[in-house]
N, C-alpha and C positions, 0 to 999 in steps of 0.2 A: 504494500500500500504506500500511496503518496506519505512524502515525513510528517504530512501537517496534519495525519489520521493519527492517534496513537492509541496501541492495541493495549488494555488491561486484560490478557488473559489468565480464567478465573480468578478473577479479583485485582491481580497485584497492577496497580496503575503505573505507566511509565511514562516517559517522555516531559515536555514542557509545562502540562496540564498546570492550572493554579490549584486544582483540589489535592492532584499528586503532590505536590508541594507542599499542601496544608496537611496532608496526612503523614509528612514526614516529620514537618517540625509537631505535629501532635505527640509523637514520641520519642523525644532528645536521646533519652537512655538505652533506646534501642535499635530503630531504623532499620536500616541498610549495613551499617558496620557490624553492627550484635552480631547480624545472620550470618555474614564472611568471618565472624571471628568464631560462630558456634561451627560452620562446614568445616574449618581448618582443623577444629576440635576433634570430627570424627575417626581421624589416625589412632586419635588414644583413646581406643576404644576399650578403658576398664570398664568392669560388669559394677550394676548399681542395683542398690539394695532402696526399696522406697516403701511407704506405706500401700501407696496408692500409686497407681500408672495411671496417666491420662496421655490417650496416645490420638490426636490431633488437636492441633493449635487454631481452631479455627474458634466462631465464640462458645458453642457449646461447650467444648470441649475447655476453653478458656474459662468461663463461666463453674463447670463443675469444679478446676483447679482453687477458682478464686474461693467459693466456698467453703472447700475442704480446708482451706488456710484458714480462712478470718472464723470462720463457727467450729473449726474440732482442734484436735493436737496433733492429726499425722500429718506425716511428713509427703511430699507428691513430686512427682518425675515427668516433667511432661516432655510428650519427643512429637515432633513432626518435620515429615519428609521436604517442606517448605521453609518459608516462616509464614508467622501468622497470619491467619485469613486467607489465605493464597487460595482458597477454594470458592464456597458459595457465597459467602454470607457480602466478601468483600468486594461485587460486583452487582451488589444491588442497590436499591432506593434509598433502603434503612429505616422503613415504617414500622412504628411501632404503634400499631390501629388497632381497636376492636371494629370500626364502623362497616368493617366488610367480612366480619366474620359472623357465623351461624352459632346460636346457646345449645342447638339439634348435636352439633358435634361438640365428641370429647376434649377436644380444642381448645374449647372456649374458655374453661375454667384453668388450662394451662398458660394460654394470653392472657386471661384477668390476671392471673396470680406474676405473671413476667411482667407486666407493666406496671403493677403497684412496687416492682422492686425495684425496677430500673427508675422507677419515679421517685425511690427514696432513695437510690444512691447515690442519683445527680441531686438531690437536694440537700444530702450529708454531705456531700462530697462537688464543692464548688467549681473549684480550681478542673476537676475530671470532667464534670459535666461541661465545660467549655474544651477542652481538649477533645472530647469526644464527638461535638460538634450536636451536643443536645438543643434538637430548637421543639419548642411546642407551636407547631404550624397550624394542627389542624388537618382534617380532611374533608373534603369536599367528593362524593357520589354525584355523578351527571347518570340521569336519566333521558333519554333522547324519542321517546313513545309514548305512547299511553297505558300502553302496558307494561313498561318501565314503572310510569308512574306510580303506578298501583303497587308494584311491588318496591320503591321507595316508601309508602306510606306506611307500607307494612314493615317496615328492616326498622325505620323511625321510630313509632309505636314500641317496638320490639325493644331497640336498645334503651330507649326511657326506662318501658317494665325492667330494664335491668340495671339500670342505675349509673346506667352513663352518661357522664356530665358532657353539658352545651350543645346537646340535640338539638339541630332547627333542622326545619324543611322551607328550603328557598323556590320562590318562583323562577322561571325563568329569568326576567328582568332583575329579581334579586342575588340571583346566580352571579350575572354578567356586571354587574355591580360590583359585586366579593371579588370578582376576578375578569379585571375590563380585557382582556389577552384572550378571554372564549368568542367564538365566534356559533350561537345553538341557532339551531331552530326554533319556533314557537310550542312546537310542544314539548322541549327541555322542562328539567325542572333539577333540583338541586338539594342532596341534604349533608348540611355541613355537621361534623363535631368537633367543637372547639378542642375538644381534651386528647385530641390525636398529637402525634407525634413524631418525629425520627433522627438516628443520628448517624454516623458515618459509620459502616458498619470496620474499614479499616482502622479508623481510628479509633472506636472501643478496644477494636481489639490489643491495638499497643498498650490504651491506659492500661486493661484488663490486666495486661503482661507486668504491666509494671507496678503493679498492684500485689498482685503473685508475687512478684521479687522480693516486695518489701515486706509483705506480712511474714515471708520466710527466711530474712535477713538475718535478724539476731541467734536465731534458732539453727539455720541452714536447713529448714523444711522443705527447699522448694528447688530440685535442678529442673534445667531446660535444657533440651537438646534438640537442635536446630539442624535444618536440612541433612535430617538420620531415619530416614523412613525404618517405618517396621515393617517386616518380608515373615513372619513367625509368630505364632502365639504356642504356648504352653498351659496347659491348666494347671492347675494345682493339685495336689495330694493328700492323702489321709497324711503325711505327716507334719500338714499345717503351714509347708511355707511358703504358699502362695503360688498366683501365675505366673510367666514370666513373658514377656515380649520383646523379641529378638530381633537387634536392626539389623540392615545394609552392610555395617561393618563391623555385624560378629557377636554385637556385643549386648548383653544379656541383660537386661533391667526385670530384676524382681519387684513385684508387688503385695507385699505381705498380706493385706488385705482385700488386694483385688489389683485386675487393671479392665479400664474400662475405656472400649474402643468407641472414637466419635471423631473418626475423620472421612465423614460425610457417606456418597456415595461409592468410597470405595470400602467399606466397612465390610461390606455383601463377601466381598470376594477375599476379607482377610480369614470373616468368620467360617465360608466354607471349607479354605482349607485348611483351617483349624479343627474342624467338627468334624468333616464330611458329610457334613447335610446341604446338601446342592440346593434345599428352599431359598438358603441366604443371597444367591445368586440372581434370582429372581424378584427375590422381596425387593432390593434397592435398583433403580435404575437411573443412569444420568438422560436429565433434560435439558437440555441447554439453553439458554437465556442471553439476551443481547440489551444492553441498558446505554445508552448514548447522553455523554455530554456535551455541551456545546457551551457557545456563549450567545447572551443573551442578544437577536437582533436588533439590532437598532431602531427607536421607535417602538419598540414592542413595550406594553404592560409590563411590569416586576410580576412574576407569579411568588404569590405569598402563599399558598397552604397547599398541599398535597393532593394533587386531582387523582381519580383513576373513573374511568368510566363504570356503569354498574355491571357488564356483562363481566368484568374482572373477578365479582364474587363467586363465582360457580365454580373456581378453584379451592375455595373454601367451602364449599357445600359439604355437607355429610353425607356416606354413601348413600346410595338408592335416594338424592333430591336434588339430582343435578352436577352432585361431584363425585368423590373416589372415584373409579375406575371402569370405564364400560368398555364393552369387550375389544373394541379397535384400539384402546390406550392402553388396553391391559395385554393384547398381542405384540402394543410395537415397543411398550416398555420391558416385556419378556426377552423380546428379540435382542435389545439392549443391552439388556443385564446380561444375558447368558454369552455374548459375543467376548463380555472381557474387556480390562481395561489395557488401554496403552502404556506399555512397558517406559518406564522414565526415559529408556535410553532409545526411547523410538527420532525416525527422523522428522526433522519439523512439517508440517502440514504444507500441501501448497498454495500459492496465493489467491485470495479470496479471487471472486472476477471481477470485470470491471462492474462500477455505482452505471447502473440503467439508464438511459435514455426519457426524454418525455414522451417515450408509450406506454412506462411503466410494463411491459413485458416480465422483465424477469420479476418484479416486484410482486405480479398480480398471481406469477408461478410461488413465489415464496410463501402469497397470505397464503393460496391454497395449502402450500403442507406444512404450515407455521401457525400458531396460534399466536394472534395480535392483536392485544387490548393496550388502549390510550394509559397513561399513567406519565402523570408530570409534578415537580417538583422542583425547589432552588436548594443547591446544596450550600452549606455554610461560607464558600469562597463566591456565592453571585452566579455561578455557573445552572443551566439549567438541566437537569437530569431526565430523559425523555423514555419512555419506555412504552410497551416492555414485550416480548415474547416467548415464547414454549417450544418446545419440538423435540423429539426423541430423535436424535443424529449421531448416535455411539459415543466415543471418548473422544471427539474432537471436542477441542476448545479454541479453535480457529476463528474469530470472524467472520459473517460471510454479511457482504455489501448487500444482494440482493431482501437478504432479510432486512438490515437495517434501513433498504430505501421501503419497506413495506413498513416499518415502524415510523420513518416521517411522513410517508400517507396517511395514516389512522392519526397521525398527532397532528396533520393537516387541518383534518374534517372537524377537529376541532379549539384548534388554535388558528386560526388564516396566519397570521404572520410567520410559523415554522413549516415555511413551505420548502418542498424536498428538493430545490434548486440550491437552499444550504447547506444541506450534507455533500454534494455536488459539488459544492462549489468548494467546500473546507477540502475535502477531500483530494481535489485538483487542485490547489493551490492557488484559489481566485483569489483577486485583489479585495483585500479590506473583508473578505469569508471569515476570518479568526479561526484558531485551531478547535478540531475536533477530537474524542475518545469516545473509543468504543469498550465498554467494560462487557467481558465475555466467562460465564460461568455455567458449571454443571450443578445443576440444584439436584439434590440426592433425592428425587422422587421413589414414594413407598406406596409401592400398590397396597389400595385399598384408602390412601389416601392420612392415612396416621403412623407415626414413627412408631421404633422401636426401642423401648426404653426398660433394661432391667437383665435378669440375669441371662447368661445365653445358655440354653438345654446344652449337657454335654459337656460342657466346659468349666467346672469349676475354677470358682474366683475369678472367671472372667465376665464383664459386665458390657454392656451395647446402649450408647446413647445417638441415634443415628435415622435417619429419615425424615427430617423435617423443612425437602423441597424448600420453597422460598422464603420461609418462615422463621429461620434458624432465632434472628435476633429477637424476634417477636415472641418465642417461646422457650430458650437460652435458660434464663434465671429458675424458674420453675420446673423444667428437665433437671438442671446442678440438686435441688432442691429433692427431688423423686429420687436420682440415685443416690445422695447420703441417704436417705430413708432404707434404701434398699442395701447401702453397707454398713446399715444400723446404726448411723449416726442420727440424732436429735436433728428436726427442721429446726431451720432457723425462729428465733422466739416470735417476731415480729409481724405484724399485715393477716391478711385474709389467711386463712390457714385453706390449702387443697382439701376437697369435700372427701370421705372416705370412700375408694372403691372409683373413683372421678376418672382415674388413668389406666383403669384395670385392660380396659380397649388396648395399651399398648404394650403391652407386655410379649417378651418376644416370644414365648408358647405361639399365642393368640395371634399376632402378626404372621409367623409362620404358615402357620396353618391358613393363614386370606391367601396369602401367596401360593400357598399350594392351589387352592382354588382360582386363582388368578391364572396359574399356568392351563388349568384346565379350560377356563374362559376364555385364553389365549386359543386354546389349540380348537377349540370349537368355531372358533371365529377364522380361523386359517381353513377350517373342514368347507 
């Protein structure tokens, strides 16, 4: 691609960007140097003794580290194949919403319980909540029918009864008001929640890291080990001393109390060949996601709060009501999962094709096999974050232009001012275009549409916190929270307490088993 494109894939942003830049100085102590000084580390490859393994660095997985420091007394190891966030979570929006999710699913009470924590961290915790790029923006649901409509009135209704603050329902004209950059039709209509939110999902994740550090300072509770992927699990024994997860370079990190895998959608393929239960294989599949930032065009409105149109919810549906998995997503997420991931040392991809012409061709070939809903946002540096789409494409993590000219058509029809002459034009290096990023990631999608959270059959003392597609940040806090439970650590004293029996949906028994079902759904749908 032209230089004045620059590719974040999965997650890690590069080049000239101002938000790459603000998510670097978001974390002084770590960055880019930590990472080269943790790789160089991997020579000395001595065996490590820990209470707890946490094996990926992404927020889940950062999130369960950060609590097992600040609420218990063990000690914790965490290793991944990257650095931080390199996966899903740090090539996305950073919405931390209820207003698009369903109370029908298990979900919901995992997002209530993740937002009341993250709400009181950034509010103990000042200084982080600016690093991390915590804004309360707000979201905003566009309806664009009548029958949209109806089912805004109903989701409104809905989150009230549930006690979510700054519920309104905007007319039309009141929409375009809150945000003079839309461009609806007359039968639009709008409903905002003030108490929505989002934040950088790279940038949590440095504070997160440097948070680990320090609660494990004094103590030395807490190593890190940077670009050491694990290739190995071990269970543990009747003689009590744990699992052990085996890197890249040999080297042996015991977990005396467990280790618990949560590095995303490659989770599937550590667990099966650890078990030999090929379900795992199946259960997690990568979707890939394409999220574009720009800057903002000139003359255009500021967008202040967090748009997504409403056909976006039905990725949050609960099974059998519009989401989890019907049998064509459950065939091509099979097909996915079971093909395998790409080996690190694969050769690099090749180049996207060229950004489409004004026939839109290849764009109108890409809505067809891409799933593309509007979703816009301003990231903490001014820049605008345009989104967003789906599609089951293997372990690529490549960019592909003709999707992204398909994501500024849909964010055309309703913004007029981000017309797809921009991505075109950044992209080619037209004069006064400004630079463009493309953040590109594998969301670890879980058929049946709920992660998998808790011990793994088979395996003792090894633990699974893993499938939570695009969700990761929005439901982070509350997964850390379910697995001390499950390594018989006290929750945390504080907030809403999780209802008893609320996550039982995700346990990996239960997961298993959809998946097996799913592969059956798969292959009936192939008959």
């Amino acid at each position: 691609m032209a230089a004045s494109l620059h590719h974040a894939s999965s997650g890690a942003l590069h080049g000239r960007g101002p938000h790459s830049a603000r998510a670097r100085r978001a974390a002084p102590r770590h960055g880019w140097r930590r990472c080269s000084t943790a790789a160089r580390a991997v020579a000395n490859a001595e065996p490590i003794d820990a209470d707890v393994v946490v094996v990926g660095a992404g927020v889940v997985g950062l999130c369960i580290a950060h609590q097992l420091l600040q609420h218990t007394r063990l000690s914790v190891a965490l290793i991944d194949r990257q650095q931080p966030c390199s996966g899903a979570t740090g090539a996305g929006q950073g919405y931390i919403w209820m207003s698009h999710r369903s109370p029908d699913s298990p979900l919901w009470e995992l997002a209530a319980r993740s937002r009341d924590s993250w709400e009181r961290f950034v509010r103990e915790n000042p200084e982080l909540a600016t690093s991390m790029e915590w804004q309360t923006t707000g979201s905003l649901l566009l309806a664009t029918t009548a029958a949209e409509m109806s089912q805004l009135e109903a989701r409104a209704a809905m989150l009230q009864g549930r006690g979510v603050d700054g519920v309104r329902l905007l007319s039309r004209d009141q929409a375009v008001r809150e945000e003079p950059a839309l461009g609806l039709p007359q039968t639009a209509a709008g409903l905002l929640v003030e108490s929505d939110a989002q934040i950088s999902g790279r940038a949590a994740a440095f504070a997160l890291l440097d948070e680990c550090e320090r609660l494990g300072a004094a103590t030395g509770r807490c190593r890190v080990l940077l670009h050491e992927g694990v290739t190995a699990l071990e269970p543990g024994g009747a003689d009590g001393a744990g699992a052990v997860a085996v890197t890249e370079a040999g080297r042996r990190v015991r977990g005396r109390r467990g280790v618990v895998v949560a590095s995303g959608v490659w989770s599937g393929h550590l667990l099966a060949d650890a078990s030999g239960d090929v379900r795992w294989r199946s259960l997690l599949a990568p979707r890939r996601g394409h999220l574009l930032e720009l800057a903002r065009p000139e003359g255009m409105p500021p967008v202040r709060r967090g748009i997504m149109e409403l056909s976006y919810t039905r990725h949050y549906a609960p099974p059998g009501a519009g989401g989890g998995s019907s049998a064509e997503e459950a065939a091509a997420a099979v097909a996915q999962a079971l093909a395998g991931p790409v080996p690190a040392a694969a050769a690099p991809p090749p180049p996207p094709p060229p950004v489409v012409g004004s026939d839109g061709t290849a764009a109108d070939e890409a809505a067809g096999r891409v799933d593309v809903t509007f979703t816009a946002t301003t990231s903490a540096a001014g820049t605008l974050l345009i989104g967003s789409s789906r599609e089951f494409n293997g372990w690529q993590a490549a960019p592909d232009s003709a999707v992204m000219a398909a994501i500024m058509e849909r964010a055309h029809a309703f913004m007029p001012a981000l017309s797809p002459a921009l991505l075109e034009a950044a992209i080619g290096g037209g004069a006064g275009a400004g630079a463009a990023s493309v953040r590109v990631g594998l969301r670890p999608y879980a058929l049946g549409g709920l992660p998998a959270i808790g011990p793994v059959p088979g395996l003792r003392d090894v633990y699974v916190a893993a499938g939570h597609e695009g969700s990761g940040l929005s439901l982070a806090p509350a997964t850390a929270e379910l697995v001390l439970q499950q390594l018989g650590e006290a929750p945390p004293p504080r907030g809403r307490p999780l209802p008893p029996g609320a996550c039982d949906a995700m346990l990996p028994e239960q997961r298993l088993a959809a998946a097996a079902e799913a592969r059956e759904l798969a292959g009936s749908a192939r008959r």
